[in-house]
PyMOL Python script that loads the backbone (N, CA, C, O; Angstrom):
from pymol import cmd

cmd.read_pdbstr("""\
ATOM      1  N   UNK A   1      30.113   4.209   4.719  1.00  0.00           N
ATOM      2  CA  UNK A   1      28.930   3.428   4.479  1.00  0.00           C
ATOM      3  C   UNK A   1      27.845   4.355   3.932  1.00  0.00           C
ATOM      4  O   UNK A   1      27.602   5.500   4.311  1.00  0.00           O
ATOM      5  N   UNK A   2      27.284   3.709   3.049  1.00  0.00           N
ATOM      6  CA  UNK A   2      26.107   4.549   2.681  1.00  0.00           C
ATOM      7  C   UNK A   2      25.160   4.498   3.355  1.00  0.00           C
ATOM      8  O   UNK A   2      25.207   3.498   4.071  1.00  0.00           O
ATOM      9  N   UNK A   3      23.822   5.398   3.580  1.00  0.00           N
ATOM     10  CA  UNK A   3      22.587   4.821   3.782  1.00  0.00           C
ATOM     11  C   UNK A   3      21.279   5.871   3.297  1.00  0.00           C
ATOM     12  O   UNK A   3      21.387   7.078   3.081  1.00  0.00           O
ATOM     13  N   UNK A   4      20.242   5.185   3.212  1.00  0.00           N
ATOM     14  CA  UNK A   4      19.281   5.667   2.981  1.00  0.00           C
ATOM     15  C   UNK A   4      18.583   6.241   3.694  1.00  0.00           C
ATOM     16  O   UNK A   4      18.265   5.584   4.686  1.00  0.00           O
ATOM     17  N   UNK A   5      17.975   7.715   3.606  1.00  0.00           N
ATOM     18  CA  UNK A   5      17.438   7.945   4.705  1.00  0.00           C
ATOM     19  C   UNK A   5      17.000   9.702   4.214  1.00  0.00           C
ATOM     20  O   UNK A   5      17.026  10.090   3.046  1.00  0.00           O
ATOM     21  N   UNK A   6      16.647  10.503   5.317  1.00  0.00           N
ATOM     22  CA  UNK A   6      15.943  11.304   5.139  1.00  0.00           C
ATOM     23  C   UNK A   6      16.230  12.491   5.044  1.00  0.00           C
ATOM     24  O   UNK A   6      17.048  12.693   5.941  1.00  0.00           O
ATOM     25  N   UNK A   7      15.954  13.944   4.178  1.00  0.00           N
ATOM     26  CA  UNK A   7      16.937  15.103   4.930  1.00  0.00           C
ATOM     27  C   UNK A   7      15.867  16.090   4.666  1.00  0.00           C
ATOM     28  O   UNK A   7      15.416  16.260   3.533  1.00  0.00           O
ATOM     29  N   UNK A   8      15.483  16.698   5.638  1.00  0.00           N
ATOM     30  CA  UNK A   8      14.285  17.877   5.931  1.00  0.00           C
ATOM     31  C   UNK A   8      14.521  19.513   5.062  1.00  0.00           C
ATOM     32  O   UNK A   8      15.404  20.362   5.176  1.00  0.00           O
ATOM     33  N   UNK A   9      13.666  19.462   4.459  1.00  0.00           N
ATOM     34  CA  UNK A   9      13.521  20.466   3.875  1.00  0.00           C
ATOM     35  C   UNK A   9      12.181  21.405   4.304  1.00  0.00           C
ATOM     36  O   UNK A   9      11.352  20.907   5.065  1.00  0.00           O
ATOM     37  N   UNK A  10      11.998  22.757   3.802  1.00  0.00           N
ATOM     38  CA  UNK A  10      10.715  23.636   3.846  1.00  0.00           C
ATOM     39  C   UNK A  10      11.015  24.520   5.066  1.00  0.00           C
ATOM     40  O   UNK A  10      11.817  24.413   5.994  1.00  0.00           O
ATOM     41  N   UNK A  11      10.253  25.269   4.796  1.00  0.00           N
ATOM     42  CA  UNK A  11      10.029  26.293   6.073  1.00  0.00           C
ATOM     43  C   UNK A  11       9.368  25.876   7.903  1.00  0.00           C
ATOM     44  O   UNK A  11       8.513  25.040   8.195  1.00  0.00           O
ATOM     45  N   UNK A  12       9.893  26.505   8.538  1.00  0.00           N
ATOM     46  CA  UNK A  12       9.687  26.601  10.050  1.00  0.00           C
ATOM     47  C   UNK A  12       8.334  26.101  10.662  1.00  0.00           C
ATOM     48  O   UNK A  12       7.379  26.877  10.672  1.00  0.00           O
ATOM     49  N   UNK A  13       8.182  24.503  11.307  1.00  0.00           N
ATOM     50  CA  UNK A  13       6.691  24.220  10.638  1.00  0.00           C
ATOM     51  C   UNK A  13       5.778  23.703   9.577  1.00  0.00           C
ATOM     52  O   UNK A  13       4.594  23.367   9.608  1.00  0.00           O
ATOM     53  N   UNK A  14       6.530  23.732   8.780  1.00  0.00           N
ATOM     54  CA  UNK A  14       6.346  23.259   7.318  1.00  0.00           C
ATOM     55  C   UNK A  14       7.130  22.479   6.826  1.00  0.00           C
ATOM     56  O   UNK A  14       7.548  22.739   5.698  1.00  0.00           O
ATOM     57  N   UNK A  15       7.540  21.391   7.441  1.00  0.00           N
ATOM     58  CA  UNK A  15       8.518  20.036   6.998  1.00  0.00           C
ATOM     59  C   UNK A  15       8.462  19.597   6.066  1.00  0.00           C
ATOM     60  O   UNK A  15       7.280  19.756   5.757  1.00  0.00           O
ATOM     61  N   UNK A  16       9.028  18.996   5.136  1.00  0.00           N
ATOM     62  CA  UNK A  16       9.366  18.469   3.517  1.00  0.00           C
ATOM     63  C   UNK A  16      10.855  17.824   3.865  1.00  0.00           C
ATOM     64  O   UNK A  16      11.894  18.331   4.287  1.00  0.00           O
ATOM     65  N   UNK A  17      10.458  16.376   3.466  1.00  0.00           N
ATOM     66  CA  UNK A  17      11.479  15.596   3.501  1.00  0.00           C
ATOM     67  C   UNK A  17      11.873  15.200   2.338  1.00  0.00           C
ATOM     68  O   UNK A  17      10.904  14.888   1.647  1.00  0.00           O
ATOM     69  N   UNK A  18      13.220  15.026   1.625  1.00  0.00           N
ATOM     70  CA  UNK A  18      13.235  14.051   0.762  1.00  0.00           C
ATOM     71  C   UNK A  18      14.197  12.878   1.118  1.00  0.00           C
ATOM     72  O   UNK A  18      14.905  12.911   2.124  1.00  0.00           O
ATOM     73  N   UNK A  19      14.188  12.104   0.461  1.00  0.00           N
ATOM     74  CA  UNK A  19      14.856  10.498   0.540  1.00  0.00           C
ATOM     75  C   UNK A  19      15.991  10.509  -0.723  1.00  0.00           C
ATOM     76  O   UNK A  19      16.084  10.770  -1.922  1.00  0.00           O
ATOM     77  N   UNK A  20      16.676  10.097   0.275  1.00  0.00           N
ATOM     78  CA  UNK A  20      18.224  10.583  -0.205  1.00  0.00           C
ATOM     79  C   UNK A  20      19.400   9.139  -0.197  1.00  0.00           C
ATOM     80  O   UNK A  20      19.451   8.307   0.709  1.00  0.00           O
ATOM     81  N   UNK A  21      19.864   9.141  -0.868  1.00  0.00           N
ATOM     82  CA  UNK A  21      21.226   8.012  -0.415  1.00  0.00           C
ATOM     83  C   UNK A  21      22.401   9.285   0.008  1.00  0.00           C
ATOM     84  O   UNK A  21      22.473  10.421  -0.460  1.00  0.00           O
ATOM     85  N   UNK A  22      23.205   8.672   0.992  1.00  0.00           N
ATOM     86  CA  UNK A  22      24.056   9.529   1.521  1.00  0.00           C
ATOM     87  C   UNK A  22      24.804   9.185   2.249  1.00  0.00           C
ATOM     88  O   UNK A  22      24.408   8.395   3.105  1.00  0.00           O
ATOM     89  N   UNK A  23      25.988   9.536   2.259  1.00  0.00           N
ATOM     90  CA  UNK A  23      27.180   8.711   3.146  1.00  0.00           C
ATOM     91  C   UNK A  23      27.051   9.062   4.854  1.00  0.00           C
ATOM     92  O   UNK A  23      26.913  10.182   5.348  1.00  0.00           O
ATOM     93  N   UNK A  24      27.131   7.896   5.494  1.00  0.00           N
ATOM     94  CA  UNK A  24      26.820   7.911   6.626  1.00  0.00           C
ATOM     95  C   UNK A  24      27.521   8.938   7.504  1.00  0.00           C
ATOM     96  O   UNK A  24      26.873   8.948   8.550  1.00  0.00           O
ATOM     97  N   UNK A  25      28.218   9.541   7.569  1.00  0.00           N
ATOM     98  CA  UNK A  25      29.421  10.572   8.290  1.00  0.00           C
ATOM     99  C   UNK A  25      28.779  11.866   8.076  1.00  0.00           C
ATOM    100  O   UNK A  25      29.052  12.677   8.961  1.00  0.00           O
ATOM    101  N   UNK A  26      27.888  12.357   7.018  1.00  0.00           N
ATOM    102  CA  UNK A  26      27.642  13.220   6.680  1.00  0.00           C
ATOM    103  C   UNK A  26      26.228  14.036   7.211  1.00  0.00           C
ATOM    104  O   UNK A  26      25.135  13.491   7.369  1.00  0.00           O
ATOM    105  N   UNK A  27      26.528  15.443   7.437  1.00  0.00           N
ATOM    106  CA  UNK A  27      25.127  16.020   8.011  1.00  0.00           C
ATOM    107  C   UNK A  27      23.977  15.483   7.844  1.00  0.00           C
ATOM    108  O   UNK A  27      23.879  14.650   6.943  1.00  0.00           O
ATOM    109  N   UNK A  28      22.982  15.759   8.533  1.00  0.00           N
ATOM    110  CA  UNK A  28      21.450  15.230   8.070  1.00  0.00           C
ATOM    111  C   UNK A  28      21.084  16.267   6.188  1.00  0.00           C
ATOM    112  O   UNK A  28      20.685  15.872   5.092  1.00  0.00           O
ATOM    113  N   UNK A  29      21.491  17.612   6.721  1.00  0.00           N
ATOM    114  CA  UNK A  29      21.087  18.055   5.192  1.00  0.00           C
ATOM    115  C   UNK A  29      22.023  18.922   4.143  1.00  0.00           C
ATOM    116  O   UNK A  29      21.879  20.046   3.662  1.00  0.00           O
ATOM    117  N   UNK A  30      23.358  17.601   3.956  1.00  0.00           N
ATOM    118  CA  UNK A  30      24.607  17.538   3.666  1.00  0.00           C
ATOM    119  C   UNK A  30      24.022  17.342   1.967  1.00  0.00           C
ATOM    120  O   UNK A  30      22.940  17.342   1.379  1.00  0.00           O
ATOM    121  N   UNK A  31      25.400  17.190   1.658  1.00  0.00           N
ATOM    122  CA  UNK A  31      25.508  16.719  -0.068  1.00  0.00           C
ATOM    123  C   UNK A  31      25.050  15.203  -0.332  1.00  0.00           C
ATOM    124  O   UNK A  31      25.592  14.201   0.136  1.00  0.00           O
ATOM    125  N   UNK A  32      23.958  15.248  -1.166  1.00  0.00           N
ATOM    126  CA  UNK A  32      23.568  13.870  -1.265  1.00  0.00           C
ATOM    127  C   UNK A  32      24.279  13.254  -2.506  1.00  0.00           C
ATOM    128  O   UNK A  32      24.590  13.923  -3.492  1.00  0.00           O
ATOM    129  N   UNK A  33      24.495  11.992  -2.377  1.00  0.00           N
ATOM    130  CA  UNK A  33      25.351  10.778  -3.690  1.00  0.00           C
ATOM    131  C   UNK A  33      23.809  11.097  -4.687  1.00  0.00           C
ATOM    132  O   UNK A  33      23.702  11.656  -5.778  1.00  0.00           O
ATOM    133  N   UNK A  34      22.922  10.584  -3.933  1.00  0.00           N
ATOM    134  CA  UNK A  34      21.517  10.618  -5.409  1.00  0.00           C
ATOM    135  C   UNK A  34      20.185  11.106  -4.296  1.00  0.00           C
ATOM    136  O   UNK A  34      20.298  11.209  -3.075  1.00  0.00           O
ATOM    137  N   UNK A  35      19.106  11.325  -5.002  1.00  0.00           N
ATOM    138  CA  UNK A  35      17.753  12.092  -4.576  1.00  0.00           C
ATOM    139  C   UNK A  35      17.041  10.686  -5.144  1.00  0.00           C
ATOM    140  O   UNK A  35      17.136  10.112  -6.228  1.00  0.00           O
ATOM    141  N   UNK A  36      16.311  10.399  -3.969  1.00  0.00           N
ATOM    142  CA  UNK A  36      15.688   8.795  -4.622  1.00  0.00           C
ATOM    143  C   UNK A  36      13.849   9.247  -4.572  1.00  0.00           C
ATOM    144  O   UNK A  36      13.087   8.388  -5.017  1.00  0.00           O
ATOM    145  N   UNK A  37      13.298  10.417  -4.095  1.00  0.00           N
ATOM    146  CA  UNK A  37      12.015  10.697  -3.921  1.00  0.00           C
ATOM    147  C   UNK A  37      11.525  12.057  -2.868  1.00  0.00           C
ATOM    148  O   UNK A  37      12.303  12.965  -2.574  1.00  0.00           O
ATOM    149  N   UNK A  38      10.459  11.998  -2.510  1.00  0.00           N
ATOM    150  CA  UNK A  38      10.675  12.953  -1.101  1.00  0.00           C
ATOM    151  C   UNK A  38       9.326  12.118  -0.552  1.00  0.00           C
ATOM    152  O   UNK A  38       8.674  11.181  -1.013  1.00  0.00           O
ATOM    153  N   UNK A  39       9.218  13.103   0.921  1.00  0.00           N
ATOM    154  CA  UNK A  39       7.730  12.833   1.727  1.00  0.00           C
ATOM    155  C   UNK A  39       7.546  13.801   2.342  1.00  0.00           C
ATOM    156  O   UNK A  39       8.435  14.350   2.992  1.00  0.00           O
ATOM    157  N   UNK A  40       6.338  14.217   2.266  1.00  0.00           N
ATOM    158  CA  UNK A  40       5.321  15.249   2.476  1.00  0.00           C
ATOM    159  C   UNK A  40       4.806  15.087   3.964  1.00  0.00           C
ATOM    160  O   UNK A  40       5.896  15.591   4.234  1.00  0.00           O
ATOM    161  N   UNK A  41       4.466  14.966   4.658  1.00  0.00           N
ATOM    162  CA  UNK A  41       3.672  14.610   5.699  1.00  0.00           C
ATOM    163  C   UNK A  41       2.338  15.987   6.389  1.00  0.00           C
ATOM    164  O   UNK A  41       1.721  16.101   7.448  1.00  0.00           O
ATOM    165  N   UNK A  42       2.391  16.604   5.406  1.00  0.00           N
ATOM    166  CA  UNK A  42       1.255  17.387   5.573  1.00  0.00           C
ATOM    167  C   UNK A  42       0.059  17.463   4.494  1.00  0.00           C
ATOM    168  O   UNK A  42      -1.055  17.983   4.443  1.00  0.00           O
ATOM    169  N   UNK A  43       1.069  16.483   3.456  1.00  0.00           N
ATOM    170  CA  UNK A  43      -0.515  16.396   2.443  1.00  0.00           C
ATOM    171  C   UNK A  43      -1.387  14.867   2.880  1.00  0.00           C
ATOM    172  O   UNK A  43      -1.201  14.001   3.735  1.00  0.00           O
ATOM    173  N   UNK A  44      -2.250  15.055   1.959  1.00  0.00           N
ATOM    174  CA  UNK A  44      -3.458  14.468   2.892  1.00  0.00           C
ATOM    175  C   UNK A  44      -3.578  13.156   1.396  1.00  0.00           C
ATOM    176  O   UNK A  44      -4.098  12.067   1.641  1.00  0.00           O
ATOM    177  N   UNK A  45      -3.120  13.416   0.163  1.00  0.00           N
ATOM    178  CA  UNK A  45      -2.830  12.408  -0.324  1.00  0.00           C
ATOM    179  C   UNK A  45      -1.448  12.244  -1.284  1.00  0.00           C
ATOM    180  O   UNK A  45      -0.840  13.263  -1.610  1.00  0.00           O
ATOM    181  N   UNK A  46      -1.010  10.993  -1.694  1.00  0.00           N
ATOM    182  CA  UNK A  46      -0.023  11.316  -2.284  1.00  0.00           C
ATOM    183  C   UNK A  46       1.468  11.555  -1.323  1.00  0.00           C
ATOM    184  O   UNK A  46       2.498  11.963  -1.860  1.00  0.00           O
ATOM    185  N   UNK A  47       1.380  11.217   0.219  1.00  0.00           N
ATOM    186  CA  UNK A  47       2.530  11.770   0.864  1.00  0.00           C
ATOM    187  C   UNK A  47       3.995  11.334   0.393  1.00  0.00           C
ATOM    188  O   UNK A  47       5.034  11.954   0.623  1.00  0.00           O
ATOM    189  N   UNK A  48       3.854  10.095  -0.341  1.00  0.00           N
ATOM    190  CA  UNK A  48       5.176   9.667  -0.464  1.00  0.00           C
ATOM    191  C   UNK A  48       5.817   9.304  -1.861  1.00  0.00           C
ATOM    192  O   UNK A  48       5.420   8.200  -2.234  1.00  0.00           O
ATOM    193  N   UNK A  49       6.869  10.031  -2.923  1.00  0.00           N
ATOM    194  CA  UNK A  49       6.732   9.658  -3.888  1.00  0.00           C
ATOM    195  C   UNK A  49       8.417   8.577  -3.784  1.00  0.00           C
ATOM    196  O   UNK A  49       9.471   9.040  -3.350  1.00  0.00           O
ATOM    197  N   UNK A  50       8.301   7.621  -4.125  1.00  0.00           N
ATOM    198  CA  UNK A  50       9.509   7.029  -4.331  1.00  0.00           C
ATOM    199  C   UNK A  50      10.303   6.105  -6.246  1.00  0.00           C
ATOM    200  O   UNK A  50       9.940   5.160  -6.945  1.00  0.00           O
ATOM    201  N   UNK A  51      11.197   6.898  -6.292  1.00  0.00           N
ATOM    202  CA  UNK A  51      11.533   5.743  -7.611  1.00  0.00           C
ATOM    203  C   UNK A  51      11.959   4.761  -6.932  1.00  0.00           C
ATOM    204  O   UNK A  51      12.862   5.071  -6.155  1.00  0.00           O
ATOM    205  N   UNK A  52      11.628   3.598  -6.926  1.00  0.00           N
ATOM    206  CA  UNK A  52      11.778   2.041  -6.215  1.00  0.00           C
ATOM    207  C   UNK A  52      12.932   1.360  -6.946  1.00  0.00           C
ATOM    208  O   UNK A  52      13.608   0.439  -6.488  1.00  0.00           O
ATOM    209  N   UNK A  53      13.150   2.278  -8.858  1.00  0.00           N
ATOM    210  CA  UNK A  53      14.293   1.223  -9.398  1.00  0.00           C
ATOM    211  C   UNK A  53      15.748   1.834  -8.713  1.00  0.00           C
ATOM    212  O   UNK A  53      16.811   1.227  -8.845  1.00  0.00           O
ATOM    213  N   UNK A  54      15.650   2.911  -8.088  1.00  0.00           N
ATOM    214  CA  UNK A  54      17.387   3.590  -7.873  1.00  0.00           C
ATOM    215  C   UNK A  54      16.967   3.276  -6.900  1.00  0.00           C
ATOM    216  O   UNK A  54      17.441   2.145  -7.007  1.00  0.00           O
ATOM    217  N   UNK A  55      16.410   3.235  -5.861  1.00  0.00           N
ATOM    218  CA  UNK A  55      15.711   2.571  -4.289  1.00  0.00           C
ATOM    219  C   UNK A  55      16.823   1.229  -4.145  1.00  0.00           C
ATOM    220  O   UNK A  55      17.760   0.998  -3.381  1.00  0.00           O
ATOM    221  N   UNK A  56      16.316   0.632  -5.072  1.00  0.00           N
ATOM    222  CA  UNK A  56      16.474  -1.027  -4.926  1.00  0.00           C
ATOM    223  C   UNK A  56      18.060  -1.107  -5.762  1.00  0.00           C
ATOM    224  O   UNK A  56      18.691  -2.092  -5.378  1.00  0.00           O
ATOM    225  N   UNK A  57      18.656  -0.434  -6.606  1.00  0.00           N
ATOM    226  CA  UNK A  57      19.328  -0.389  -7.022  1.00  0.00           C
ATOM    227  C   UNK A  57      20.656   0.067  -6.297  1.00  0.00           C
ATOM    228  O   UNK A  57      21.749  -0.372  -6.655  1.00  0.00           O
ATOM    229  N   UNK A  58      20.510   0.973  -5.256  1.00  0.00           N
ATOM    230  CA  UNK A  58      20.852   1.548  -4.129  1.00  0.00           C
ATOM    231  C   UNK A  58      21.518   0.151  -2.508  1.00  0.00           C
ATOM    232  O   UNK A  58      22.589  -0.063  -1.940  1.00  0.00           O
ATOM    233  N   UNK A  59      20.127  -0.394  -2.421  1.00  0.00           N
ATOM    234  CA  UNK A  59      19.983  -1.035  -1.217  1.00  0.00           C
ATOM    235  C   UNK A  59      21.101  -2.568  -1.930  1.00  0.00           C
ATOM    236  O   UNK A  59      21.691  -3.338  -1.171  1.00  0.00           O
ATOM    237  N   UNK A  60      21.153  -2.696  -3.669  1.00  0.00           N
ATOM    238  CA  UNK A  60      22.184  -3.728  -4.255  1.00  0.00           C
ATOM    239  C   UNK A  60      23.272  -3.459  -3.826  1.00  0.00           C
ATOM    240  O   UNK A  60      24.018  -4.313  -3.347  1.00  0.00           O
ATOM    241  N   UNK A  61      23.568  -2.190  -3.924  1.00  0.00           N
ATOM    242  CA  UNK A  61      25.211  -1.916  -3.805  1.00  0.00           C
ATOM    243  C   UNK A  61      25.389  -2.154  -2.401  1.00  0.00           C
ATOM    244  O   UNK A  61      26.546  -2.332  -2.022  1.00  0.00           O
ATOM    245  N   UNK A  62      24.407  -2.192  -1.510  1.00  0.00           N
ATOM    246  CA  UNK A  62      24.936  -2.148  -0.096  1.00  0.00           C
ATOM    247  C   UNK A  62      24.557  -0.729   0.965  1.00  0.00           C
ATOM    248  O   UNK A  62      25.140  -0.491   2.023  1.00  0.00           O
ATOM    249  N   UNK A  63      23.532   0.030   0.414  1.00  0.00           N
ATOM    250  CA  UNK A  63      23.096   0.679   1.125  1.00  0.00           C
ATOM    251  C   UNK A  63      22.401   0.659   2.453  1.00  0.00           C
ATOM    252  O   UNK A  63      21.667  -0.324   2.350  1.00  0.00           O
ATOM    253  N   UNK A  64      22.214   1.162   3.605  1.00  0.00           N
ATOM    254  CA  UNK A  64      21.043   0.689   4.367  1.00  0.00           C
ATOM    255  C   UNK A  64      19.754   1.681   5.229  1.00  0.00           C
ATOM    256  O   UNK A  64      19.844   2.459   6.178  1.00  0.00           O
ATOM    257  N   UNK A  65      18.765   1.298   4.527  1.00  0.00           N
ATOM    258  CA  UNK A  65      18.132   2.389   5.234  1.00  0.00           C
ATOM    259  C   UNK A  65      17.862   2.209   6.381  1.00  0.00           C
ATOM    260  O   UNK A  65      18.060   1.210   7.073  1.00  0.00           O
ATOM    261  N   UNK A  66      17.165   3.654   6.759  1.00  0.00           N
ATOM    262  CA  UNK A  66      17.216   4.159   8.140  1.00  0.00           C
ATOM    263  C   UNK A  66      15.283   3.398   8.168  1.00  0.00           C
ATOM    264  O   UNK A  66      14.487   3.155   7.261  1.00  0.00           O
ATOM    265  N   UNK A  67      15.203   3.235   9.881  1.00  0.00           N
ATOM    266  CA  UNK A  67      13.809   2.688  10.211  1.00  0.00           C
ATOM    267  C   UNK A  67      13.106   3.399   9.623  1.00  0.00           C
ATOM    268  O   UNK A  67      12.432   2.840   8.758  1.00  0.00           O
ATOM    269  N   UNK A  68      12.970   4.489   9.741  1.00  0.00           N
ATOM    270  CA  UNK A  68      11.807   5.768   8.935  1.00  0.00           C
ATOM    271  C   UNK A  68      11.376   5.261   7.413  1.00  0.00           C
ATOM    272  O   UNK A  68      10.294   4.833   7.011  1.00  0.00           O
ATOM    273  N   UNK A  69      12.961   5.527   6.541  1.00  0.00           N
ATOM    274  CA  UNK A  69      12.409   4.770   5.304  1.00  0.00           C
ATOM    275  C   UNK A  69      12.093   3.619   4.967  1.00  0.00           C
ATOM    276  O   UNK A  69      11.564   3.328   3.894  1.00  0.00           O
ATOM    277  N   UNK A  70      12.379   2.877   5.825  1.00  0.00           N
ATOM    278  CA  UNK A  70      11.927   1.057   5.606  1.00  0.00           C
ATOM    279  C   UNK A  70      10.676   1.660   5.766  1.00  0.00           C
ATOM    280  O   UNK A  70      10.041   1.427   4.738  1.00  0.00           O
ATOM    281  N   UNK A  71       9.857   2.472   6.728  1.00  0.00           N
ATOM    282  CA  UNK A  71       8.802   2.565   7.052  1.00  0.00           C
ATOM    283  C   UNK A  71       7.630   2.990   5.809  1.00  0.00           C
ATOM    284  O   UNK A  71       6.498   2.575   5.561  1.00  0.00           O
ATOM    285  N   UNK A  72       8.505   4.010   5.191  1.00  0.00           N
ATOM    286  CA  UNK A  72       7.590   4.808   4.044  1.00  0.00           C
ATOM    287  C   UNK A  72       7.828   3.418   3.064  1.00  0.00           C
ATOM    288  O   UNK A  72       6.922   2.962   2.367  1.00  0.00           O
ATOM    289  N   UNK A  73       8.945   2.935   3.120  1.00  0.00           N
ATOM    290  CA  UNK A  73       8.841   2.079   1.529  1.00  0.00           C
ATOM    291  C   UNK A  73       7.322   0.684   1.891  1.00  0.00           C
ATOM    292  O   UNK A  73       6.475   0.236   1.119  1.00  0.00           O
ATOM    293  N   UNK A  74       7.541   0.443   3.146  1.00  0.00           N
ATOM    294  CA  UNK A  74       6.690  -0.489   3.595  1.00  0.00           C
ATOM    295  C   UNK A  74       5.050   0.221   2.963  1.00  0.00           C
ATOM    296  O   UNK A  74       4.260  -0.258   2.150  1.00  0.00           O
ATOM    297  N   UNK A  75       5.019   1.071   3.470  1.00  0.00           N
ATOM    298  CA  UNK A  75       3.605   2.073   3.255  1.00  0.00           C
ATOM    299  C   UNK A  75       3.075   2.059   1.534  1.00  0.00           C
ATOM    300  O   UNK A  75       1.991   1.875   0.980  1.00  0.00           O
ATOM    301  N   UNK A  76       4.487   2.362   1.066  1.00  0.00           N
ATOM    302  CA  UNK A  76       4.263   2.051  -0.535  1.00  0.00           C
ATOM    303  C   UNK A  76       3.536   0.760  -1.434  1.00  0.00           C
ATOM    304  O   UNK A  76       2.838   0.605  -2.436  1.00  0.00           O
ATOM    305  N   UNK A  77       4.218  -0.067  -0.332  1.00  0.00           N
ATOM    306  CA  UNK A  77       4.078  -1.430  -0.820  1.00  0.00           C
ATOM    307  C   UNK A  77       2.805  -2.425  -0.911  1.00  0.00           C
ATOM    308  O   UNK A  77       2.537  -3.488  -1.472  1.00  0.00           O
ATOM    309  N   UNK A  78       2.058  -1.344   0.093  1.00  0.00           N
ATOM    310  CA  UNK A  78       0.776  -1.975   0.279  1.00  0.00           C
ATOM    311  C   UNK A  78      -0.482  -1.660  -0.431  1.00  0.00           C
ATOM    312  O   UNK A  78      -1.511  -2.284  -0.170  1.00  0.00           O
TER     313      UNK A  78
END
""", "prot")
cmd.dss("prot")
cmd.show_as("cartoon", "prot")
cmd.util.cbc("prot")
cmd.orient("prot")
């Protein structure tokens, strides 16, 4: 199964996420199928960048994201 979801990047303290499609079996910061954006959570604007057409294009085939990213895409949306 695929799903959407998150895999931590940056230094010790310094978190950098990006948003990833990725087969469910696989590590948190394993080989990703595609790179759909990242999120920042230490910048103060701009935290979340997402392409919404491989997003949505993604969630067609049957992907499913994880609560976190429903969360950021929700954030986008508004």
């Amino acid at each position: 199964m695929v799903v959407v979801r998150l895999t931590r990047l940056g230094r010790k303290k310094r978190a950098f996420f990006r948003i990833v499609a990725m087969d469910s079996r696989k590590k948190r910061d394993g080989s990703a199928l595609d790179i759909l954006g990242y999120y920042d959570p230490l910048k103060t604007e701009d935290k979340v960048k997402l392409d919404l057409e491989k997003y949505n294009a993604w969630i067609q085939k049957g992907a499913i994201p994880t609560p976190a990213v429903e969360n950021l895409v929700k954030s986008l949306k508004r």
